[in-house]
Structure formats: structure tokens, C-alpha cells
C-alpha positions as CSV (number, residue, x, y, z in Angstrom):
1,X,0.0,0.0,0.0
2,X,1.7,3.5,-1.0
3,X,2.0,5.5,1.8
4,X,0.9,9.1,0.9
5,X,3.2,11.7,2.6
6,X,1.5,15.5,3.6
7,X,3.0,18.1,2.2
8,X,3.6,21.2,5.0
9,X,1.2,24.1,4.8
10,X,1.8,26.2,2.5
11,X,1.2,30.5,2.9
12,X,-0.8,32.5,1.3
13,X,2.7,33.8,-0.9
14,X,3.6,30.4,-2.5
15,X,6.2,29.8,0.1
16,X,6.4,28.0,3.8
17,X,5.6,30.0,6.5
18,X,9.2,29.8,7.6
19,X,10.5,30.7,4.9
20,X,8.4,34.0,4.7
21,X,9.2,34.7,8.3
22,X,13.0,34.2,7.4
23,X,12.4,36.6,4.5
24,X,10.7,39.4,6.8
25,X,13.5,38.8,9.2
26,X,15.8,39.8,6.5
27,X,14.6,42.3,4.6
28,X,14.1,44.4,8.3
29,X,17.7,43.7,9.0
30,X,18.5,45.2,5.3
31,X,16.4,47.9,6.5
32,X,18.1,48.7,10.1
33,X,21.4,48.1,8.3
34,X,20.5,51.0,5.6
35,X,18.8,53.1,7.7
36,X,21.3,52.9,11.1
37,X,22.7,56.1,10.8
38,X,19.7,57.5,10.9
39,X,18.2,55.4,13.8
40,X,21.0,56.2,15.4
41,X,21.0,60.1,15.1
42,X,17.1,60.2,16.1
43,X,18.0,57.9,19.6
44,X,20.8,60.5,20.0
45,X,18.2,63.9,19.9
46,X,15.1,61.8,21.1
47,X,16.4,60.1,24.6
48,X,17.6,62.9,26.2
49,X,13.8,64.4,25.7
50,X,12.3,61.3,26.5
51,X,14.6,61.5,30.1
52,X,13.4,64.3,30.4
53,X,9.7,63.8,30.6
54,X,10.3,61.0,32.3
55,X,11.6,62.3,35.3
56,X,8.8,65.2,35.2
57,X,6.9,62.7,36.2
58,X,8.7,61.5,39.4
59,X,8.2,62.1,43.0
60,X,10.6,63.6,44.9
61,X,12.0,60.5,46.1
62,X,12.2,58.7,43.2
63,X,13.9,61.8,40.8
64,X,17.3,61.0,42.5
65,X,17.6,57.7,42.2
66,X,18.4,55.6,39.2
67,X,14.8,54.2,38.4
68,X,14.1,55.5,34.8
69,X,10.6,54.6,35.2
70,X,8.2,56.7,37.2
71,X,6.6,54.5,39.6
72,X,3.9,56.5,40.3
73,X,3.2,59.3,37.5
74,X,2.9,62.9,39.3
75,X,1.1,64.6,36.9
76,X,0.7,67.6,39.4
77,X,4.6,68.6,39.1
78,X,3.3,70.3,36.8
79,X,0.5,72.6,38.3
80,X,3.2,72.9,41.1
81,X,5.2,74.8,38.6
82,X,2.2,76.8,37.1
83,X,1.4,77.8,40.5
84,X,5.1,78.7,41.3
85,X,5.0,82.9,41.7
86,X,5.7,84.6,38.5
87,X,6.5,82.0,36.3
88,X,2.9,82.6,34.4
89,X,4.0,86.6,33.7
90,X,7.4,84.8,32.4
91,X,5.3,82.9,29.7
92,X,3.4,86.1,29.2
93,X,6.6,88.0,28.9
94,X,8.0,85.4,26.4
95,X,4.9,85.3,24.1
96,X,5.2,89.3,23.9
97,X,9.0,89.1,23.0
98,X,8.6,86.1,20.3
99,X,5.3,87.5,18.9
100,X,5.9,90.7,18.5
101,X,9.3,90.8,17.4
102,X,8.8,87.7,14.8
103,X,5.8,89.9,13.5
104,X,7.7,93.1,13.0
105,X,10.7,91.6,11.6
106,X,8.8,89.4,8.8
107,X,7.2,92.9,8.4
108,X,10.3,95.0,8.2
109,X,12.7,92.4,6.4
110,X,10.1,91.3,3.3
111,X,10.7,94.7,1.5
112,X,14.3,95.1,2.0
113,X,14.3,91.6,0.4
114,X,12.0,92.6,-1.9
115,X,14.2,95.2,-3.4
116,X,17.5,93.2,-3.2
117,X,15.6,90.7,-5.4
118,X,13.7,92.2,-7.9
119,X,15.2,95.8,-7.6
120,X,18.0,97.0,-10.5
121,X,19.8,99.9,-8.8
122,X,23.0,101.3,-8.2
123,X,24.6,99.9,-4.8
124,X,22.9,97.1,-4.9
125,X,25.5,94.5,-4.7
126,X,27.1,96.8,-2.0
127,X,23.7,97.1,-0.3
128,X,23.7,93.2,-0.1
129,X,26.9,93.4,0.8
130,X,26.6,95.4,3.9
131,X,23.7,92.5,4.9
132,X,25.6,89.8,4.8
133,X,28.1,91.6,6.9
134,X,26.0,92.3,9.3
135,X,25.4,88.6,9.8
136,X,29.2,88.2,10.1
137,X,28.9,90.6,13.6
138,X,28.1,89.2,16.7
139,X,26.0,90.8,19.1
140,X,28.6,90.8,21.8
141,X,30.5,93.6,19.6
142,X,27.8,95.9,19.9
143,X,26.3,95.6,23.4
144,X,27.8,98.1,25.6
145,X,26.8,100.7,23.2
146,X,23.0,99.5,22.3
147,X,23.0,99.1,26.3
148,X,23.9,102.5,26.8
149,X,21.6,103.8,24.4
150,X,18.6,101.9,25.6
151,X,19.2,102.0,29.4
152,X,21.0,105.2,29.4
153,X,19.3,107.8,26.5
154,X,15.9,106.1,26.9
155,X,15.8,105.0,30.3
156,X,14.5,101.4,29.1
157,X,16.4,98.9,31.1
158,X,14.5,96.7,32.9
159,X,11.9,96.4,30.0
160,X,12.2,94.1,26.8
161,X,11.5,96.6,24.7
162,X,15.1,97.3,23.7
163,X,15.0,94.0,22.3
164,X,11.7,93.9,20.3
165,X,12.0,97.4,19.0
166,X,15.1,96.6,17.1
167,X,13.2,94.2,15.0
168,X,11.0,96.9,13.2
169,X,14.0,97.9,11.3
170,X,14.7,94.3,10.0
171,X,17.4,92.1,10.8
172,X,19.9,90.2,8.6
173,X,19.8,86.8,8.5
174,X,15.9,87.0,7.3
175,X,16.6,89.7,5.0
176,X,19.3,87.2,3.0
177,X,17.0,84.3,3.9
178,X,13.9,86.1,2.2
179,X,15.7,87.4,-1.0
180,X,17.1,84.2,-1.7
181,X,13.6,82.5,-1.6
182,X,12.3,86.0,-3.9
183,X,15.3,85.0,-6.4
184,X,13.6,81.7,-7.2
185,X,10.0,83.7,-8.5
186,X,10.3,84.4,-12.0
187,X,10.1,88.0,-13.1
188,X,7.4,87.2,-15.6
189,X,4.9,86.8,-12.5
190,X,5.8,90.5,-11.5
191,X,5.8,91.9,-15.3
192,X,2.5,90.6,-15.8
193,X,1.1,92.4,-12.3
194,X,2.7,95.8,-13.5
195,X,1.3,95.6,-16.9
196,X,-2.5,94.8,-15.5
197,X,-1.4,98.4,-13.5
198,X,-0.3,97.9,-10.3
199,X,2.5,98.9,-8.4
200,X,5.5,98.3,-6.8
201,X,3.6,97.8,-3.1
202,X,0.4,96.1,-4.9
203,X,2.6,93.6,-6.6
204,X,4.1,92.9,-3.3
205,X,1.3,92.4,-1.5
206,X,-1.1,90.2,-4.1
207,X,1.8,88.7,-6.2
208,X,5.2,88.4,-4.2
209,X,3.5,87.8,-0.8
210,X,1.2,84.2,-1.5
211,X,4.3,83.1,-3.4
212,X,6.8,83.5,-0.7
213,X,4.8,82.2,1.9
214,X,7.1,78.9,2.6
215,X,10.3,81.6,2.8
216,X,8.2,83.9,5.1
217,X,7.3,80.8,7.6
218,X,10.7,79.7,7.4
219,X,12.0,83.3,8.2
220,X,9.4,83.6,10.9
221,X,10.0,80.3,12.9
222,X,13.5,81.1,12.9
223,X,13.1,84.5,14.7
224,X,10.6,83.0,16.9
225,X,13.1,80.1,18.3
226,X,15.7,82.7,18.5
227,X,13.2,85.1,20.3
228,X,11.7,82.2,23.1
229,X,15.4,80.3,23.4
230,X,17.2,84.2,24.0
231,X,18.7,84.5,27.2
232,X,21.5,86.8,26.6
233,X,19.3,89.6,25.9
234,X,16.8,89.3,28.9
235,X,20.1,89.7,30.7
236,X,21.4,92.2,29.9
237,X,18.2,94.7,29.7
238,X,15.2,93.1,32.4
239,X,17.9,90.9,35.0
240,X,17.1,94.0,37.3
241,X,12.9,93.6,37.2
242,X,11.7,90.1,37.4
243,X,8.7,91.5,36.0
244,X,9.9,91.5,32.2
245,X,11.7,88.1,32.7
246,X,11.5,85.5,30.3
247,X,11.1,81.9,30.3
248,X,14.8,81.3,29.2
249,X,15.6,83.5,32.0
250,X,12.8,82.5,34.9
251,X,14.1,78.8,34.1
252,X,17.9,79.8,35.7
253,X,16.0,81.0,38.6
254,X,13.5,78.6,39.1
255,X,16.3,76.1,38.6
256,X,18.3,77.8,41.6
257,X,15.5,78.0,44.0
258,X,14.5,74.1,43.2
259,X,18.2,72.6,42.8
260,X,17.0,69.5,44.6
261,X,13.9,68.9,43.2
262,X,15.0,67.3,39.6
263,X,11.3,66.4,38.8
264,X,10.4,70.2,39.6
265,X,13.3,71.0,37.5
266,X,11.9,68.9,34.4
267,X,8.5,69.8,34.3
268,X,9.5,73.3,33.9
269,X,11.9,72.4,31.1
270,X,8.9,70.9,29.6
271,X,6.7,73.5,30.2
272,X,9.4,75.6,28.4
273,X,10.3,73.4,25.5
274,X,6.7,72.2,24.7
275,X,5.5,75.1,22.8
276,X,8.7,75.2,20.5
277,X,8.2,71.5,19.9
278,X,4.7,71.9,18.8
279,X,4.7,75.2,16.2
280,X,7.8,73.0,14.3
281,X,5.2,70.0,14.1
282,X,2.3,71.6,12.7
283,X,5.2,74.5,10.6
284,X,7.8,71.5,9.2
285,X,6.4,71.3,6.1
286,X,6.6,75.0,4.9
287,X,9.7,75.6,7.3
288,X,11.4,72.6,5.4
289,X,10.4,73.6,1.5
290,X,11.5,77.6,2.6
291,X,14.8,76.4,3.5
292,X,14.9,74.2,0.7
293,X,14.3,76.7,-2.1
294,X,16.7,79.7,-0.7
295,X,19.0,78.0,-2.0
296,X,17.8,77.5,-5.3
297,X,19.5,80.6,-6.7
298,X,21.9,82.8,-5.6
């Protein structure tokens, strides 16, 4: 009597269902293999955040031991640092300083841009010239005399306002950032605005303007991270009046009055950090393609 032998199950791709699992198994090794740099580079800026939050979460006792994992999660560190006196006029402070100022410099910068662009005059390349050198300076150069002006002529120290007023007459990084995205708009756009009859300021606004939009957010979110991460400037012109501190600032003091108290410490940081983290998230996408085109053309 012939013995009839089974044959093993066969999947639903032709092949043995080991054999499929050995092929998974390598093609998400080829895939950690190719992409390990990169794994590697996101573990390297994500942990430390992820520590972070982590310990925000801790009690008291736990925050300085070597437990990585809250074991009970403390979600009211947080309202203790809400509640903590004056740390709610620092976020007030801070959303002046980044709001303002990254309005008024998008506002001042666009036009100067504007001009470099599309503008054939004499001094031009001189004009640009000066801009770029003016990125070259640092701010250290120039702060005993813009000190002494503001706190001195004016009578401003203690106030941010010699550090957002500034901004209205444009700044130079956005100002090379802005007319390298312009560069990349073809002049026929603008020739075809000026023969329908409109000006120079028109064509800005209804042509230039909804095309430079990814340049402008770009230019925008990089003043408002510089603006909310500043801490030179709060020291120098408010450290006196702990009523015009800011968050970068606050943070150093809060940090010295709750050196013990790591999970304090953290949930501040948070608190600080969060609102940074979440404008890139919903901005990337334009952020990304505004960097991405300035360099188009030069």
C-alpha cells in the first residue's frame, strides 16, 4: 500500500511560512542596516527628551535615584510649577518678545528683500553686501553701546522693549533668507502684475506675498526660536525687574530655587520646551520647503 506523505502548509505567498518569516527577518535587518545612521541620530536627539519627561513625572524620592521609570506618574509637578509665583507673567513676557518681534521683523525684512531681489539699482550688490556683513557681527560687539543707548538715552532697562524694537528695522539673516527664496519667483509673475497696472507695493502684496509664503514661515519660525530660546538679551536689559523676565531666564532662577527637586526641574523644562516643539510640528512642512528653495538661486 503506497504511503501518501503530507505536504507542510503552504502561505498564502507560495512559500512555507518559515520561509516568509526568514524573509521578513531579512529584509528588516537590510532595512536597520541601511537606515542605522539615521536610527542612530534620532535615539541621539530623542532620549535625552524622553529623560526628560520622564523624570517630570517622578516624585521627589524617586527623581534622584536611578529608576528610569516613574513609579507613580505625578502629573501635578506640573500645576506645582504653574502655581510657582511669577512663572505665568514669564510665559506672558516670552509670548510678547517672540510674537511681536517675529511679526515686526517678517514685516520690516520682506521689503528690504524685496528690493535686493527684484530691484535693478545702483549699490545694490554693495547694499547686499553690507547685509551679509552684518550677519558676520556678533551681538557681543555691539552691546555696551546699544546698552547704553537703551538704558541710558531712553531710560528702558528693565523692559524688553530694547530687544523687540530693534526688530522693526529688519534684521539680517531673514533679510538674505527672504531674498534668496524671492530669487527663485520668476520676473514674468511680476511683469505681468505691473502691466495689468499695479504697483511696486500692490505687486508685493497680491503677487510676491502668497508666493513667498514657505520663505516667510521659514524666516518667521527662525526668529521665533531665537526670540523664546534668548537668554542673553533678557540679561542684559530686564535681569534688574523680574517682572519683564522671560522663560529662558525664569528657568535659571527657578532652577536655583529648586536645585534639589529634579522632577520640579523637568516639568519646567517641559513646560518651556513644549510650545517650540509643537509650532515646528504643525510648521515642518513649509519651514522645510522655505529652507529648501533659498538655496535654489543665488
Amino acid at each position: 500500500m503506497t504511503q501518501v506523505l503530507e505536504r507542510p502548509p503552504v502561505a498564502p505567498g507560495g512559500a512555507p511560512p518559515a520561509a516568509r518569516r526568514a524573509a521578513h527577518r531579512r529584509v528588516l535587518l537590510e532595512w536597520i542596516a541601511v537606515h542605522a545612521l539615521g536610527i542612530a541620530a534620532a535615539l541621539f536627539f530623542t532620549l535625552p527628551f524622553v529623560f526628560v519627561v520622564l523624570t517630570s513625572l517622578m516624585s521627589d524620592q524617586q527623581a534622584l535615584t536611578r529608576d528610569l521609570w516613574p513609579h507613580t506618574w505625578e502629573w501635578g509637578n506640573y500645576r506645582t510649577v504653574l502655581d510657582t509665583p511669577g512663572f505665568l507673567t514669564w510665559w506672558r513676557n516670552t509670548l510678547l518678545y517672540a510674537g511681536l518681534g517675529t511679526a515686526l521683523t517678517v514685516a520690516s525684512s520682506v521689503p528690504v528683500a524685496y528690493a535686493l531681489a527684484k530691484f535693478r539699482f545702483r549699490g545694490r550688490h554693495l547694499s547686499l553686501l553690507l547685509v551679509i556683513s552684518m550677519m558676520m557681527l556678533p551681538p557681543q560687539v555691539i552691546v555696551i553701546p546699544m546698552y547704553l543707548f537703551w538704558a541710558k538715552q531712553l531710560d528702558l532697562s528693565g523692559t524688553l522693549w530694547p530687544l523687540i524694537v530693534p526688530m522693526a528695522f529688519g534684521d539680517a539673516f531673514s533679510i538674505f533668507l527672504l531674498r534668496q527664496f524671492l530669487l527663485t519667483i520668476p520676473d514674468e509673475y511680476l511683469d505681468a502684475a505691473r502691466v495689468d497696472g499695479c504697483g511696486e507695493l500692490r505687486t508685493l502684496l497680491r503677487v510676491v506675498l502668497p508666493m513667498a509664503r514657505p520663505g516667510i514661515a521659514a524666516v518667521a519660525l527662525f526668529q521665533f526660536f531665537y526670540a523664546w530660546n534668548d537668554y542673553f538679551g533678557p540679561q542684559i536689559y530686564a535681569s534688574e525687574n523680574p517682572g519683564a523676565w522671560t522663560l529662558s531666564y525664569g528657568l535659571e532662577s527657578f532652577k536655583g530655587a529648586h536645585h534639589t527637586d529634579w522632577n520640579l526641574t523637568m516639568a519646567a523644562t517641559v513646560l518651556v520646551m513644549a510650545p517650540v516643539i509643537l509650532v515646528f510640528f504643525f510648521a515642518q512642512k513649509a519651514f522645510v520647503e522655505g529652507v529648501t528653495l533659498t538655496g535654489v538661486k543665488g
